[in-house]
Every structure is written in structure tokens, then in C-alpha cells.
N, C-alpha and C positions, 0 to 999 in steps of 0.2 A: 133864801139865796144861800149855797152851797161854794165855801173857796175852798179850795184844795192847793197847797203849796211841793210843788216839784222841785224841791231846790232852789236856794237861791233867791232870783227873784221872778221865777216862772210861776203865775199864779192860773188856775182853773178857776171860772164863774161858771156855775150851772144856775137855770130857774127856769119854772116852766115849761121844762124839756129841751133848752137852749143854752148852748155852752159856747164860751169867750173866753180867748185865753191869751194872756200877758204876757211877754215877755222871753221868749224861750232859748236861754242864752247857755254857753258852752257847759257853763258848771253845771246844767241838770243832766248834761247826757256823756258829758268825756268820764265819767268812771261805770256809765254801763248800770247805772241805779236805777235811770229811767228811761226809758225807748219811747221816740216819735209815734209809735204807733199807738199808747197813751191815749192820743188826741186824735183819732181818728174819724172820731164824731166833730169835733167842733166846725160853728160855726163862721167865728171871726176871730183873728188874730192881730193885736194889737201889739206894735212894736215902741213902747217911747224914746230910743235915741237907740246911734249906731257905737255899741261901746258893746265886744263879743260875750261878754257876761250877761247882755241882754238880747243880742241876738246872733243865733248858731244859723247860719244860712242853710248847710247842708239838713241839721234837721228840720228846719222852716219848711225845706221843699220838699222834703217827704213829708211834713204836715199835710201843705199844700195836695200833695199827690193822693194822698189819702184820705183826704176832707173834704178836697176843693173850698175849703175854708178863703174865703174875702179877707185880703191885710190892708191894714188901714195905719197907717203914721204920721210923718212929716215928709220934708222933701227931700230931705240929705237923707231919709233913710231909704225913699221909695227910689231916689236917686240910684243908687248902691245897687238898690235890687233890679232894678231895672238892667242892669247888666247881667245881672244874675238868672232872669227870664223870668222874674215874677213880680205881676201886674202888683201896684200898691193903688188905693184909693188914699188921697191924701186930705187930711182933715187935722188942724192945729190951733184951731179956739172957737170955742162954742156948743152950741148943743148939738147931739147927731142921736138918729134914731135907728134903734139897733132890733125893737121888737120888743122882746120880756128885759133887754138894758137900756135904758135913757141914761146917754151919756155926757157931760162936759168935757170939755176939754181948754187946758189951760198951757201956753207956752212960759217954760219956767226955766231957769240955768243952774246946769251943772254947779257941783260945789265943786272947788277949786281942787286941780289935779295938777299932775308937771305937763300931761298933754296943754298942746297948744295948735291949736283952736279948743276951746270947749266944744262940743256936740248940740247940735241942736237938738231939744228935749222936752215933750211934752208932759204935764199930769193928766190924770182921769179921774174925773168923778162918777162912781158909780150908780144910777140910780136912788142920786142924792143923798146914800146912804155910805157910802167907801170909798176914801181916798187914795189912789193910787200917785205917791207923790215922784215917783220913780227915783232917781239920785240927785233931788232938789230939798235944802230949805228954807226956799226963798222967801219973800216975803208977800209975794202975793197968795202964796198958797193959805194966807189966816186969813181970807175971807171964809175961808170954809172950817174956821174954828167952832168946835165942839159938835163936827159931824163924828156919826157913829162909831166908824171903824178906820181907823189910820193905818196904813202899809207904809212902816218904818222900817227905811236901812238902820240896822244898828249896831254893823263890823264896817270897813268901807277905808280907803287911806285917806278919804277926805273928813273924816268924823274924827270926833273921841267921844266918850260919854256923858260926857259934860254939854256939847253941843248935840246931842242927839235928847238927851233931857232938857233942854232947855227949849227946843224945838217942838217937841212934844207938848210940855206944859203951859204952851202959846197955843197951841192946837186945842188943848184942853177936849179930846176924844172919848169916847165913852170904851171905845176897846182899844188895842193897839196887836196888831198883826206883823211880827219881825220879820223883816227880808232884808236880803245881803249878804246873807250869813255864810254862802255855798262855798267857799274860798278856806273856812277854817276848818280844822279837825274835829269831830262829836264834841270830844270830850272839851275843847274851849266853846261852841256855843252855848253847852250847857252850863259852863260857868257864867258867860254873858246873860245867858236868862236866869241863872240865878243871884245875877247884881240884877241887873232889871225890872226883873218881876217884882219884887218888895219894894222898890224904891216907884215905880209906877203906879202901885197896889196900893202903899201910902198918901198916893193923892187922889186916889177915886178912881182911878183907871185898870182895868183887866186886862192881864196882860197874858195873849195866847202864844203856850209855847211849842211851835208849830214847827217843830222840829225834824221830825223824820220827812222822806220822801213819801208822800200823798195822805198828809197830818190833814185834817181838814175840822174848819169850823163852819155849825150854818148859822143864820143869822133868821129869827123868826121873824 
């Protein structure tokens, strides 16, 4: 299994000739890094909450245009889109079957922001292997403590580092994959992976610093 990170928290899954793609929210494409047409193959597009960092509608529907790619969320998101002309299959706890992705899904809450309402927000488990926790760290997400690979926000105005390590070493993950990051300048990510990575490193965990636009790791 191949992730490829566009920014942010836009994540590509490839396997077996099938690609699933996370999230495709304003920061991978308002500076022109990355172009919709990117994804011109995939399959499915999975949105977990309506917050514009996770989803850019305009490029969603030239996804769409170009894919014919199936979107699959909750209902405040398929909601939204439904105005917007684009069919959502709505799906928010349990197992769903994707083909080369066997998927769970867990409904989980935003961490606290000045917005009010929080958004409704799913995670995803990727073929039991990665965690996509989207912008939660709730507590139901530690049943799925010391799965493989974690998709950890770890800039965010709901975090500090302190709550994002502590979240983490409850997870007790065997990788850890940073997102969230799209919002800051190179040169402060890189400081952030260079507090992170030693201090994650120190407890047995690898920490992938998946940095540039289409950084990717695969997972044997």
C-alpha cells in the first residue's frame, strides 16, 4: 500500500491498481502546488467533515469530472454537496467494502475550536492497517491502539505538542504520518518534524517526515 501526501491533509491510497483519496481540502490547491487533475484516476473519494481545509468543493468537482470517482462521507457533508450537484454515498460507522480497501469507519468529535457547532466528523480505518483520525483525539479512537500507521494532525489551533504526544503514546502506533501541517511555512514544518521526530523516535515510533507535496511512503 502506497500514501502519498498533497498537502495538508489530502492523502492518496494506491494498492492493487486502486486508488482512494482523503480529504482534498483548500491548502493542497490555493497556491498552485497541486492540480485536480493529480487524481484523475481515482477511484473513491472520502471526505471526513465539512471544514474547507478538508474539503475544496470546486476541486472535488473536477475530481469528480475527471474520475467519475464515487464520494462517500457523512450527512452534513453529503448535505452541502448535494447543493453543489454532487451525489455523496453516505456511510459513518462500520465496515464498508471498497475492493483492494476494507474500510471502518468511526464517528468521532472535532477538538474544540471557537466554531460553534463542531462539524460532524468521521475516522477511517484503513485496511486494519491506518488510521485516519481526521481532526479528532477522542477517546474512542484507542480501540485501535498500536495499529500500524497513525495520520496525526500535528500544527492545528486545537493542539499543542504536548496534547498531540500524549495522544499519540496512547495510540502507541508503530509509524506515525504528520498531517495538518498545510497552513504553515516549509521552514516551521521542518522545525515541527525536527521536535517530533526524536521525541517520537525515543519511544519506538517512526516518524515519516512527509513533507513536500507527493512525499510518499509504502507500507510492505
Amino acid at each position: 500500500m502506497r500514501i502519498t501526501k498533497y498537502i495538508h491533509s489530502c492523502l492518496l491510497f494506491e494498492l492493487n491498481g486502486q486508488q482512494l483519496l482523503f480529504d482534498p481540502g483548500k491548502f493542497s490547491f490555493n497556491e498552485g502546488l497541486v492540480q485536480p487533475d493529480v487524481f484523475k484516476d481515482v477511484a473513491t473519494v472520502i471526505i471526513t467533515h465539512d471544514h474547507p481545509d478538508h474539503l475544496d468543493v470546486d476541486a472535488l468537482q473536477r475530481i469528480v469530472e475527471l474520475s467519475g470517482a464515487t464520494l462517500i462521507s457523512n450527512g452534513e457533508v453529503a448535505a452541502k454537496l448535494k447543493k453543489q450537484g454532487l451525489a455523496v454515498q453516505i456511510h459513518e460507522e462500520g465496515p464498508l467494502d471498497l475492493g483492494a480497501f476494507q474500510l471502518q469507519a468511526l464517528p468521532v468529535r472535532h477538538e474544540a475550536i471557537l466554531d460553534s457547532p463542531l462539524p460532524q466528523m468521521t475516522a477511517w480505518l484503513v485496511n486494519g492497517r491506518v488510521l485516519n483520525v481526521a481532526d479528532s483525539f477522542a477517546e474512542n479512537l484507542l480501540q485501535f491502539a498500536g495499529v500500524e500507521l497513525l495520520i496525526l494532525p500535528v500544527t492545528a489551533p486545537f493542539l499543542t505538542e504536548l496534547v498531540v504526544a500524549d495522544f499519540a503514546l496512547k495510540m502507541r502506533p508503530r509509524q506515525i504520518l504528520p498531517v495538518h501541517d498545510g497552513y504553515i511555512k516549509p521552514f516551521f514544518v521542518q522545525q515541527r518534524y525536527d521536535n517530533y521526530g526524536p521525541y517520537f523516535e525515543k519511544h519506538g515510533i517512526k516518524f515519516l517526515r512527509l513533507a513536500e507535496p507527493g512525499a510518499a511512503v509504502t507500507l510492505a
